[in-house]
C-alpha positions as CSV (number, residue, x, y, z in Angstrom):
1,X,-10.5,-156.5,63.9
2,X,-9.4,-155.5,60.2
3,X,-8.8,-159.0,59.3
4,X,-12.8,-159.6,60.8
5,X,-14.2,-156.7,58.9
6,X,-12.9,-157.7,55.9
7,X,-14.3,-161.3,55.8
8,X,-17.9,-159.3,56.6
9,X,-17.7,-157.1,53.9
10,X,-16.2,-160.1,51.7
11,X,-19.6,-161.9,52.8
12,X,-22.0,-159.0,52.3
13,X,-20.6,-158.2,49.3
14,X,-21.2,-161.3,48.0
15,X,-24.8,-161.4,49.6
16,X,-25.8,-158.1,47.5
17,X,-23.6,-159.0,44.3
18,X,-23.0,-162.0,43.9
19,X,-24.3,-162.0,40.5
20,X,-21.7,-159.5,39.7
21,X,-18.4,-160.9,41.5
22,X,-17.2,-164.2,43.1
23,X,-16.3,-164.9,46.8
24,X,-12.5,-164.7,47.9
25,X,-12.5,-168.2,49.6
26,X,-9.1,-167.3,50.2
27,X,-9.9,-165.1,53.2
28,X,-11.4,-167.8,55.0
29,X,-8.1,-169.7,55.2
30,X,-7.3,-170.8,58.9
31,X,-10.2,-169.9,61.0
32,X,-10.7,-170.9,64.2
33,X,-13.8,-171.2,65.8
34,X,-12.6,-168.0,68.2
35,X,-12.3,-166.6,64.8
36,X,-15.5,-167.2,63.6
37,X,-17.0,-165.9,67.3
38,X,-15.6,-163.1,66.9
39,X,-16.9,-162.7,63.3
40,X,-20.4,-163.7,64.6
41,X,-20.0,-161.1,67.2
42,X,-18.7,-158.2,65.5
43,X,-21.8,-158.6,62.0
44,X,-24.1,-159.1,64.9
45,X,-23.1,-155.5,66.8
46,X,-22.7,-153.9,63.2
47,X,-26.3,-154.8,62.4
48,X,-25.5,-157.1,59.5
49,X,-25.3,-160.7,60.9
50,X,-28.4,-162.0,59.2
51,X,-27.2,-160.5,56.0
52,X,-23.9,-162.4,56.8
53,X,-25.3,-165.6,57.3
54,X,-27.5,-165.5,54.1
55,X,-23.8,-165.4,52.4
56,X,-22.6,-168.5,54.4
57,X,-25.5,-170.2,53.3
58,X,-25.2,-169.4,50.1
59,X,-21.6,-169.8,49.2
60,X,-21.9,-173.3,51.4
61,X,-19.0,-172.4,54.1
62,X,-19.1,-174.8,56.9
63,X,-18.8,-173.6,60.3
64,X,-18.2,-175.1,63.1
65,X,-22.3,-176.0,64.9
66,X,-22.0,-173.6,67.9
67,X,-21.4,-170.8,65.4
68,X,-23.9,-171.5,63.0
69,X,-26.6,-172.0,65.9
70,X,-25.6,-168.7,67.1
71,X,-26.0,-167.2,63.2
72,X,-29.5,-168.9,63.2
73,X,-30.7,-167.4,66.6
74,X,-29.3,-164.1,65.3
75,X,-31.7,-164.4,62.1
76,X,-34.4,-166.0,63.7
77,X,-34.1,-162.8,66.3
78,X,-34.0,-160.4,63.7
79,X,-37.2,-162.1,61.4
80,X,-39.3,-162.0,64.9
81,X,-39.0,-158.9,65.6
82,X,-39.2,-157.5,61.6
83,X,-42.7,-159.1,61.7
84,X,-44.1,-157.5,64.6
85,X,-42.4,-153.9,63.7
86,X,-44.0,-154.5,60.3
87,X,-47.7,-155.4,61.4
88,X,-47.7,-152.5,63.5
89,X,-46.8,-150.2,60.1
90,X,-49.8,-152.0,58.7
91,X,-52.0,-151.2,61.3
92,X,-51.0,-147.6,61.4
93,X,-51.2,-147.1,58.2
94,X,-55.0,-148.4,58.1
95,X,-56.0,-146.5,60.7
96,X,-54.2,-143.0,59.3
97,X,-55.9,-144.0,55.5
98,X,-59.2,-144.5,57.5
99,X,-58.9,-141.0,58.1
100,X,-57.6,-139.7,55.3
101,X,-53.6,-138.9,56.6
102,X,-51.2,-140.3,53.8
103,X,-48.0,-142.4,56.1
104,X,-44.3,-142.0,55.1
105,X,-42.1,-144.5,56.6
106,X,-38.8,-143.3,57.3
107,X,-35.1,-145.3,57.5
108,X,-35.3,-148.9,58.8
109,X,-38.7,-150.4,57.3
110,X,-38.8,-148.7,54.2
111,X,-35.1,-148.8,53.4
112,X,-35.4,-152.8,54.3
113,X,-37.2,-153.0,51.0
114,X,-34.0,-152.4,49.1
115,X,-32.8,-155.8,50.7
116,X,-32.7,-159.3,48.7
117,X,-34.5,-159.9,52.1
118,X,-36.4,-157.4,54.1
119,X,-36.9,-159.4,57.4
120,X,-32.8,-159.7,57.2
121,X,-32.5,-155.8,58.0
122,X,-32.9,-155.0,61.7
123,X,-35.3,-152.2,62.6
124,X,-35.0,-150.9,65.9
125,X,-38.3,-148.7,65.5
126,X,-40.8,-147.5,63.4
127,X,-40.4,-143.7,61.8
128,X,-43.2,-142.3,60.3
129,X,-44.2,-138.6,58.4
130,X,-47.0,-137.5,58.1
131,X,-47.2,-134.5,55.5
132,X,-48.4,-131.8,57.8
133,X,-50.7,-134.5,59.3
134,X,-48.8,-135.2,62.8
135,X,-51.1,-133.2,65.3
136,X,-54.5,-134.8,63.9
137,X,-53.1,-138.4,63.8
138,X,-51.5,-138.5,67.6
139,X,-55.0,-137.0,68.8
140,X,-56.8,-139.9,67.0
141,X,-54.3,-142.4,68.4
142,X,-55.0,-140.9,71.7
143,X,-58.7,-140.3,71.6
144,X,-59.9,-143.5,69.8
145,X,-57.1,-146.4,70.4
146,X,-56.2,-144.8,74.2
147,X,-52.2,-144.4,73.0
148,X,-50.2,-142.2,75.3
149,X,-48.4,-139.9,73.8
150,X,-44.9,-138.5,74.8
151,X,-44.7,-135.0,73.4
152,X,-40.9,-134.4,75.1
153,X,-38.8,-134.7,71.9
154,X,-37.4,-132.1,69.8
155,X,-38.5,-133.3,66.3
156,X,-41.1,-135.9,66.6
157,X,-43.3,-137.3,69.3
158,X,-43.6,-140.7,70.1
159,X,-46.1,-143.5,71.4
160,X,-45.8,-147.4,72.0
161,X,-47.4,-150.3,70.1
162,X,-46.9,-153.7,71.7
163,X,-43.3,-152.4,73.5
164,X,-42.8,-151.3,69.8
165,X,-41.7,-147.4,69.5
166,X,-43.1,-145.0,66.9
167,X,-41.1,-141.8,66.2
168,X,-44.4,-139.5,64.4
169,X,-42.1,-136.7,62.7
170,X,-43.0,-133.1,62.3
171,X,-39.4,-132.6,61.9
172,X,-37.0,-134.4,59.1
173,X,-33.9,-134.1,61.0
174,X,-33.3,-132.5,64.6
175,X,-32.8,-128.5,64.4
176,X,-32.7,-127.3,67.5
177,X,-29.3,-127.5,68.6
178,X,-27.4,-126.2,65.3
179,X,-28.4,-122.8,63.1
180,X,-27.4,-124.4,59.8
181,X,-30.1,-127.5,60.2
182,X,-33.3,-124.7,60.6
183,X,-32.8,-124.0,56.7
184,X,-31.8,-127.4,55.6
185,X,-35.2,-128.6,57.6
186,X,-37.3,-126.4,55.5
187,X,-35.3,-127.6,52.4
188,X,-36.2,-131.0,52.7
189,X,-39.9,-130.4,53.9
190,X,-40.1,-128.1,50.4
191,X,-38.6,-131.5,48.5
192,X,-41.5,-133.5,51.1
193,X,-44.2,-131.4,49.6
194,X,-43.4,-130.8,46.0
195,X,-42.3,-134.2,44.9
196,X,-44.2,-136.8,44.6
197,X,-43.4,-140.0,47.3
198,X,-43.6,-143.4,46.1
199,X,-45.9,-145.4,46.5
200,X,-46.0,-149.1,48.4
201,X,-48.0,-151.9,49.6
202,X,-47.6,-153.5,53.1
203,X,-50.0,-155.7,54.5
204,X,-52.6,-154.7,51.9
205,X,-52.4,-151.0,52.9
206,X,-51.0,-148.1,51.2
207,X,-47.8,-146.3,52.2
208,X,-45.1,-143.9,51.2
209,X,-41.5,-144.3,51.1
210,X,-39.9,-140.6,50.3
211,X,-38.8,-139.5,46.9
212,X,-35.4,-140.4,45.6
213,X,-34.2,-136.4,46.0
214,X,-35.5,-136.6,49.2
215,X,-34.3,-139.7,50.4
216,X,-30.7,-138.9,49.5
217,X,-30.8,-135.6,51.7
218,X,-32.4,-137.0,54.5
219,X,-30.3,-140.3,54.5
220,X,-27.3,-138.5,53.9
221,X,-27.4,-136.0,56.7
222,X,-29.9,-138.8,59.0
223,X,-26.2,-141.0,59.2
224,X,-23.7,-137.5,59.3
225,X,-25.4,-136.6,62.5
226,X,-24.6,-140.2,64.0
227,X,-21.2,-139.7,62.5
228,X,-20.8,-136.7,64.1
229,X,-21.7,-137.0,67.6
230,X,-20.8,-141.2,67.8
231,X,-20.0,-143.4,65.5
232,X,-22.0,-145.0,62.3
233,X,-22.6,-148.6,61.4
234,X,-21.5,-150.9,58.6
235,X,-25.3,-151.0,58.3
236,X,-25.7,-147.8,58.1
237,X,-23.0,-148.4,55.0
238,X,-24.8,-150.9,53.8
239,X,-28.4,-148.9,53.5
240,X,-26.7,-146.6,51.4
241,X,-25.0,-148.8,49.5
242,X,-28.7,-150.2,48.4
243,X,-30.4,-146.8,47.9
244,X,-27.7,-145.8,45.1
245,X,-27.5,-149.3,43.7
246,X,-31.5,-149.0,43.6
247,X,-32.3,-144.9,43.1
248,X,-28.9,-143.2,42.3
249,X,-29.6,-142.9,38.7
250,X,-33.0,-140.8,39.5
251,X,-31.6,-138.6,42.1
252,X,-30.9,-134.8,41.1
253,X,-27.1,-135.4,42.1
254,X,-26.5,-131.3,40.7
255,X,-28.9,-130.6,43.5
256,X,-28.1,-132.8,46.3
257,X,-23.9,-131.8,45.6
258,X,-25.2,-127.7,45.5
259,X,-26.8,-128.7,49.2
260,X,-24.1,-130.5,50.5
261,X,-21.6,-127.9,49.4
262,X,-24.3,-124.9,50.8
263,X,-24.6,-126.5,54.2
264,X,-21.5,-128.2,54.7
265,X,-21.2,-131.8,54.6
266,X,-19.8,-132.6,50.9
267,X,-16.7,-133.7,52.8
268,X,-19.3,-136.2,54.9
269,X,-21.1,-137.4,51.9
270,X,-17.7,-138.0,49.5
271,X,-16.3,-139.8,52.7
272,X,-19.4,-141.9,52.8
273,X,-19.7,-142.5,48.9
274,X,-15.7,-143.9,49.2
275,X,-16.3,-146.3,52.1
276,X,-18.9,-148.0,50.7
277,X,-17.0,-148.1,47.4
278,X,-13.8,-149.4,48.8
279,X,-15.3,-151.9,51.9
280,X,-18.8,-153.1,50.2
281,X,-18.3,-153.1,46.6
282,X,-20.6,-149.8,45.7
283,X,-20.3,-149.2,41.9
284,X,-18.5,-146.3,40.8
285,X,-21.1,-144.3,38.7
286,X,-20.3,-140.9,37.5
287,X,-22.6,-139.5,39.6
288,X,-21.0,-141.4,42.6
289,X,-18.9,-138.4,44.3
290,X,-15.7,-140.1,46.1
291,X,-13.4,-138.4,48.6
292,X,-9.9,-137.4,47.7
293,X,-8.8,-137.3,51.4
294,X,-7.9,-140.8,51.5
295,X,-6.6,-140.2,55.1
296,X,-9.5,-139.2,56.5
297,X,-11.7,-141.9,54.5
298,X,-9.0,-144.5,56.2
299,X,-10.1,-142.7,59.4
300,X,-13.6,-143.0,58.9
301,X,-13.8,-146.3,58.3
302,X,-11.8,-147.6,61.4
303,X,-14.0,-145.5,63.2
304,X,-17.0,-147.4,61.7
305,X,-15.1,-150.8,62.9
306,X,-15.8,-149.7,66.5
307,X,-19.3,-148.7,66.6
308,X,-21.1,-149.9,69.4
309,X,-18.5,-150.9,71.4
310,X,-18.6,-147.7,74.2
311,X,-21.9,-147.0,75.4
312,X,-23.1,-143.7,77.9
313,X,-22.6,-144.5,81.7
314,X,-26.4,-144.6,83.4
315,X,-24.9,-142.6,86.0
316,X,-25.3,-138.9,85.4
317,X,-22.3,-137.5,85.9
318,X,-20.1,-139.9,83.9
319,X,-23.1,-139.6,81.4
320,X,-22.4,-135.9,81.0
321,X,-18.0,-136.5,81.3
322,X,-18.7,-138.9,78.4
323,X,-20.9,-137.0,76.5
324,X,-18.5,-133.9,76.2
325,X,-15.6,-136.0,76.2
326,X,-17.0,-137.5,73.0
327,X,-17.9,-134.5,71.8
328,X,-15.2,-132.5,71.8
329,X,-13.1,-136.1,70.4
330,X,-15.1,-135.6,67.4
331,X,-14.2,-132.3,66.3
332,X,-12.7,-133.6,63.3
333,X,-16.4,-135.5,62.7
334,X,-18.6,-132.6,62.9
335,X,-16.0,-130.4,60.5
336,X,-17.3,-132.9,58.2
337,X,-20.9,-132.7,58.2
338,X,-21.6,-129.2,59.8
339,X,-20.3,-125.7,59.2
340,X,-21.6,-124.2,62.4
341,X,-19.0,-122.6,65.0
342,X,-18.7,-125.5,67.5
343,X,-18.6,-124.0,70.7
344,X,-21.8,-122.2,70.1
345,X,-23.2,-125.5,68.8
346,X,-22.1,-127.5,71.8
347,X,-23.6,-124.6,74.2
348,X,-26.8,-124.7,72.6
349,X,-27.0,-128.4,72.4
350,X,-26.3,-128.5,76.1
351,X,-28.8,-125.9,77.1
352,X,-31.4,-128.3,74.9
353,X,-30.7,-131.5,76.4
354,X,-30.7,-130.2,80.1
355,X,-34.2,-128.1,79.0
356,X,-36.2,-130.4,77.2
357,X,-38.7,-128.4,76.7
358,X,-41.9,-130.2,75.4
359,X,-42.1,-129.4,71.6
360,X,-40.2,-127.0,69.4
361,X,-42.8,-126.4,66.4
362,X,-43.0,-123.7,64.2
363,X,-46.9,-123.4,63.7
C-alpha cells in the first residue's frame, strides 16, 4: 500500500508541479501489471485517477493496454459526469439570477477550478449557498420547474436534477450535533456576509465561489468533520493543496490560526498543512502552519491510505454496531478537530440521527 501511495503522489505531484520539480522514474522500477492494477485501483478509490493519468500521459510512462484502458474509462467517467454536474450549475444559476438570488458554489465544482483541468476533479454533487436566499429559491424550484424538495436534512435541503443531487445550504457546516459548531456557524456566515465572494463565469452565467477567508474556514473544518467521524481522501489533500497554492497568500492566516485555536482544531489543520507538505509537494510558506506531532501526522496519513475501503452495513443493526464502533475508534480524530466533551457529543449526535426532525433553522 505505501509503496502504491507513493508512486500516486509521485504522479500528482508531477501533474500540479511539474514546472517546479522532475519525476522520480526511479519509483517505477519493476512493476508488474498487478502493480499497476492496484495503482489504478487505489487513485481511482482516492478520487484522483484522472489526475493520475494526466501525469502518465505527460511524463510518457508506458503501461501495459488493459491498464491504460482502464485509466481512460476512469477519465472518460469522470469528464461525463463533470459536464452534466456542471450544466446543471448553469441552469441553476440562470434561473436564481432570473430572480435576483446571487449562487455560491461550495467544494467540488468550484474548488475544481483550481485544477490544470476541471473536468479531471470528480464531483459527487452540486453544493450551493444562497446568502439568506434558500427559502425563496427552493419555493421557485418547486412552484415553477415542479422540483421536489426533501426538507429532512439538518443544514441544507436538497432536490434532484437529472439523478444529479443539489445540497441548497442555509447552514455552512452541520451544528446540530456538537455545541462548539453553533458559534463557529455564525462565524463563517458573519465572514459570508461581510466579505465580498468572487466572482465567476460558468456557462455564460454569473456565480460565486466564497472569499479566500471564508473558504479556508469552511474547507478546513468541511474535511475535519470527515476526518473525524471516517476517514478523508488524498483528494481531499489534494483540494487543499490547490487552494493554498492558489489563495494562501490572501487569506487572514492571524485570523483563521485565532479560530482554529478558539474552537479547537489547530492540531487538525497543522496535521493537514504537513500531509500535504510531506506526500504532495505543498510549498512551505511562512504562513503554511505544520504539525510538530510527527507521530500523529504519520498516523493521519496512513489513515488517509485506507479511505474508502470499509463502508456502513445496509442492515440496521450492524449499521448502528459500525457506526459507534467507528466512533468511539476515532477518539483520537475528533481530539483533533473538536473541543466538545465526547460523550455528550456522541449522545446528542445519536438522539439527531434517530430524530431527524425536518429542519433545524434559526429564523
Amino acid at each position: 500500500m505505501e509503496r502504491y501511495a507513493d508512486i500516486v503522489t509521485e504522479l500528482l505531484q508531477y501533474a500540479l508541479w511539474h514546472d517546479k520539480r522532475p519525476l522520480d522514474q526511479t519509483l517505477f522500477d519493476g512493476l508488474s501489471a498487478d502493480d499497476w492494477m492496484a495503482i489504478q485501483a487505489f487513485a481511482l478509490r482516492q478520487g484522483v485517477s484522472a489526475i493520475v493519468c494526466d501525469a502518465i500521459e505527460s511524463a510518457d510512462i508506458t503501461l501495459p493496454r488493459p491498464i491504460k484502458m482502464r485509466f481512460i474509462s476512469d477519465v472518460s467517467n469522470i469528464e461525463h459526469e463533470y459536464a452534466a454536474k456542471l450544466k446543471i450549475a448553469v441552469r441553476l444559476a440562470e434561473i436564481y439570477n432570473a430572480h435576483g438570488i446571487r449562487m455560491m458554489i461550495l467544494k467540488g465544482l468550484g474548488l475544481s477550478l483550481l485544477y490544470p483541468r476541471p473536468n479531471h476533479r470528480p464531483c459527487s454533487d452540486i453544493d450551493i449557498y444562497l446568502f439568506g436566499g434558500q427559502r425563496e429559491a427552493d419555493e421557485i424550484l418547486r412552484k415553477y420547474h415542479n422540483i421536489p424538495i426533501d426538507e429532512n436534512k439538518h443544514h441544507h435541503t436538497v432536490f434532484h436534477i437529472n439523478k444529479t443531487m443539489v445540497e441548497n445550504h442555509y447552514d455552512f457546516i452541520e451544528s446540530h450535533s456538537r455545541t462548539s459548531r453553533h458559534k463557529f456557524e455564525q462565524r463563517l456566515k458573519e465572514i459570508a456576509e461581510t466579505e465580498q465572494p468572487i466572482k465567476i463565469e460558468i456557462g455564460g452565467q454569473e456565480a460565486y465561489i466564497p472569499s479566500p477567508n471564508l473558504n479556508a474556514l469552511f474547507l478546513t473544518m468541511h474535511s475535519g468533520s470527515h476526518f473525524a467521524a471516517g476517514n478523508i481522501s488524498i483528494r481531499h489533500l489534494l483540494d487543499w493543496s490547490l487552494f493554498i497554492d492558489h489563495f494562501g497568500d490572501k487569506v487572514d492566516w492571524d485570523m483563521v490560526y485565532a479560530l482554529a485555536d478558539e474552537f479547537g482544531f489547530r492540531r487538525y489543520l497543522d496535521c493537514l498543512n504537513s500531509m500535504c507538505c510531506d506526500h504532495l509537494g505543498l510549498e512551505r510558506k511562512p504562513f503554511v502552519s505544520v504539525s510538530q506531532e510527527q507521530e500523529i501526522v504519520k498516523r493521519a496519513w496512513a489513515d488517509t491510505l485506507e479511505y474508502g475501503k470499509k463502508s456502513i452495513p445496509a442492515n440496521f443493526v450492524k449499521g448502528w454496531i459500525f457506526r459507534i464502533n467507528r466512533r468511539f475508534a476515532n477518539v483520537w480524530k475528533q481530539r483533533m478537530v473538536y473541543r466538545d466533551n465526547l460523550i455528550s457529543s456522541f449522545l446528542l449526535s445519536a438522539a439527531i440521527h434517530i430524530v431527524k426532525p425536518k429542519y433545524w433553522r434559526n429564523d
